[in-house]
N, C-alpha and C positions, 0 to 999 in steps of 0.2 A: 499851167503845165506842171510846175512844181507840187501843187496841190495833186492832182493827181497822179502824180511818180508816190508821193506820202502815201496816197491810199493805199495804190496796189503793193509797196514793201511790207503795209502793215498787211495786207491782206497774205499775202506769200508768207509774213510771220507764224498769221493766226494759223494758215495751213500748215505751216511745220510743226507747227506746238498742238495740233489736232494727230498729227501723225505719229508725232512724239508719243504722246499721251497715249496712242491706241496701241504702238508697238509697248507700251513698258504695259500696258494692262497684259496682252499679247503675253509677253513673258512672264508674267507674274503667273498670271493661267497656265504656262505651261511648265511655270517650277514646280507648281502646286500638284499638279495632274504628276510630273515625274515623281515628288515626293511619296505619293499616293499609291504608286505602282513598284517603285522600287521595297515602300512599307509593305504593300497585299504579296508581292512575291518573296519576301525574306521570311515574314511572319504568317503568311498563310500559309505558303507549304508545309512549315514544320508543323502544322495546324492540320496540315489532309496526310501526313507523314506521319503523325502521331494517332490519328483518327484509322490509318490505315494497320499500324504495330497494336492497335486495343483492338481489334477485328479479328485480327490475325491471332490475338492472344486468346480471344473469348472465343475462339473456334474451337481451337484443341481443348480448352476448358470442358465445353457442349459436349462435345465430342466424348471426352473423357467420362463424363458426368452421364451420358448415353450406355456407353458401355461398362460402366461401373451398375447401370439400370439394369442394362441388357443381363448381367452376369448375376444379378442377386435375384434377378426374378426368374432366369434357368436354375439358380442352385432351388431356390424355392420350387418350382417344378420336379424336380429331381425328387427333394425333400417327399413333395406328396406324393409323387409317385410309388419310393420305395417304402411309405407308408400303408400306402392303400396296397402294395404286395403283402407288405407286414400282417395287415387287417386280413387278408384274403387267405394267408398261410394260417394263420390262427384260427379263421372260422372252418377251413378244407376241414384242418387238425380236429377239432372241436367238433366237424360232422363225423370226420371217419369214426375218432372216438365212438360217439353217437349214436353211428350205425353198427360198431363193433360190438355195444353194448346191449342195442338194441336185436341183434343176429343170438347175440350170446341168450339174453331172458327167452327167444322163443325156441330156442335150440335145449333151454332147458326143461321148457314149457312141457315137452313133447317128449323126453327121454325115456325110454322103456325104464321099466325100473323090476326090481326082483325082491318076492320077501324073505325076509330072513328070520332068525331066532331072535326076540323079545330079550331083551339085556337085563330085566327085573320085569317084577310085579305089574309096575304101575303102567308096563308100557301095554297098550291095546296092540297095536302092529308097527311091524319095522319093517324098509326097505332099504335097498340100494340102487345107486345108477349112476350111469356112466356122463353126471354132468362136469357141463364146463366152468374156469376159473371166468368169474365174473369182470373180470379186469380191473386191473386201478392204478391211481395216478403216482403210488410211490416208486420210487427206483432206489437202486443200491440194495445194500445188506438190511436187511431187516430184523425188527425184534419188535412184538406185538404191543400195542398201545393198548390198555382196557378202559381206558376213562371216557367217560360219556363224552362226545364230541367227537373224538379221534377220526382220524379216518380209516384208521382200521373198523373203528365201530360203527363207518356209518357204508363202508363196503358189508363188513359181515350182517350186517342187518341188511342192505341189497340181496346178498346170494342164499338169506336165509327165507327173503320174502320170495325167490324165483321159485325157490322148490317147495315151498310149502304151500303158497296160493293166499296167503294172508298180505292183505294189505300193508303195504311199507307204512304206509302214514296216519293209519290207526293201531296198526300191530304193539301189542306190549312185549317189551324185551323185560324177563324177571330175572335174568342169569346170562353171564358172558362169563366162563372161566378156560383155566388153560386143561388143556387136553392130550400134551403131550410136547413133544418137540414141534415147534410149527402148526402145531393143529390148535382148534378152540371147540370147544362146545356150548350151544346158544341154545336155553330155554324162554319159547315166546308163546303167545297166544293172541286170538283175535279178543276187543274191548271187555267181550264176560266174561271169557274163559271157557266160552263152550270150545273150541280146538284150541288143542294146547299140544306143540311141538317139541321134540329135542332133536337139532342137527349139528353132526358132527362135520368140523370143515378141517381141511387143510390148505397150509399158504404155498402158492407156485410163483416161484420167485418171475418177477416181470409180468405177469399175468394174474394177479389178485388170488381172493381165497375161494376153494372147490369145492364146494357142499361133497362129502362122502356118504355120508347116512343118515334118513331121517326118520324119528321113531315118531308115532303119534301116541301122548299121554292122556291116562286118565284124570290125571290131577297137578297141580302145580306143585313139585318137590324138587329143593333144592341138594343137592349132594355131593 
């Protein structure tokens, strides 16, 4: 009897010292797991709190970076726009010209013209007529340029080939001299010399130089 009262104490021991043992694992488990949760919520939100402030930051950033895009590629726009007006005012310009110029040589082409008295010897026939100033690009007060290049000399060689029918760009100029106040007078001829011209022009201010007279010579004489 005594022998077994020993067993079942020892056995009632082993049971408490099983139950023991499972509540302290119990609690170790459950410090560990509070440990665990107390650390993910202290240090994780400042982790989605900081993940959510670099969002928030890199937006307006975008954003900013978008409309600084938006802005340079309107002014860029703008740019070619009023560029290709630029281009499109210059070429108008550069027609009308053109056609002004182009109105002016056939209006010259065509001008009645009237003979007059022979100024010398050498001249065979002279006329008159009522043409126009060939136009040109200078503006302001003027005073006449005679040096080969000028643009006075490559207008009066223009207004001298309108009225005479010689070719601008085989024509010999032998003589550009002054003829008065504002006026010149151009001896030229076609490559032999077989026509050989003297045209008297005069300069209108904003509107180039105006053939007045043109004599046809017998010979090339300078004077």
């Amino acid at each position: 009897m005594e022998d077994f009262d020993r067993v079942s104490r020892v056995d009632k021991f082993e049971k408490r010292r099983k139950n023991t043992k499972s509540i302290l694992i119990l609690v170790v488990i459950g410090v560990i797991l509070l440990v665990f949760l107390l650390g993910f919520w202290m240090f994780g939100g400042k982790d989605d709190e900081a993940a959510k402030d670099e969002n928030n930051n890199a937006a307006p950033q975008s954003e900013e970076n978008n409309s600084e895009q938006d802005g340079d590629e309107e002014a860029d726009q703008f740019t070619r726009i009023e560029e290709k007006e630029e281009q499109a005012s210059d070429q108008d310009a550069n027609q009308e010209q053109q056609d002004k110029e182009g109105e002016t040589s056939e209006t010259n082409a065509v001008v009645e013209t009237e003979q007059v008295q022979p100024s010398d010897d050498n001249v065979i026939e002279a006329y008159i007529g009522d043409w126009q100033p060939i136009g040109t690009e200078q503006t302001g007060s003027h005073t006449t340029d005679y040096n080969d290049g000028s643009q006075d000399r490559k207008e009066i060689a223009k207004a001298v080939s309108e009225v005479t029918g010689l070719q601008e760009e085989s024509m010999v100029t032998h003589w550009v001299g002054n003829g008065g106040e504002q006026k010149v007078e151009a001896t030229v001829s076609d490559a032999n010399n077989s026509q050989i011209y003297r045209v008297y022009l005069t300069w209108i201010d904003e509107r180039g130089w105006k053939p007045t007279k043109v004599e046809k010579l017998k010979q090339v004489m300078i004077h």
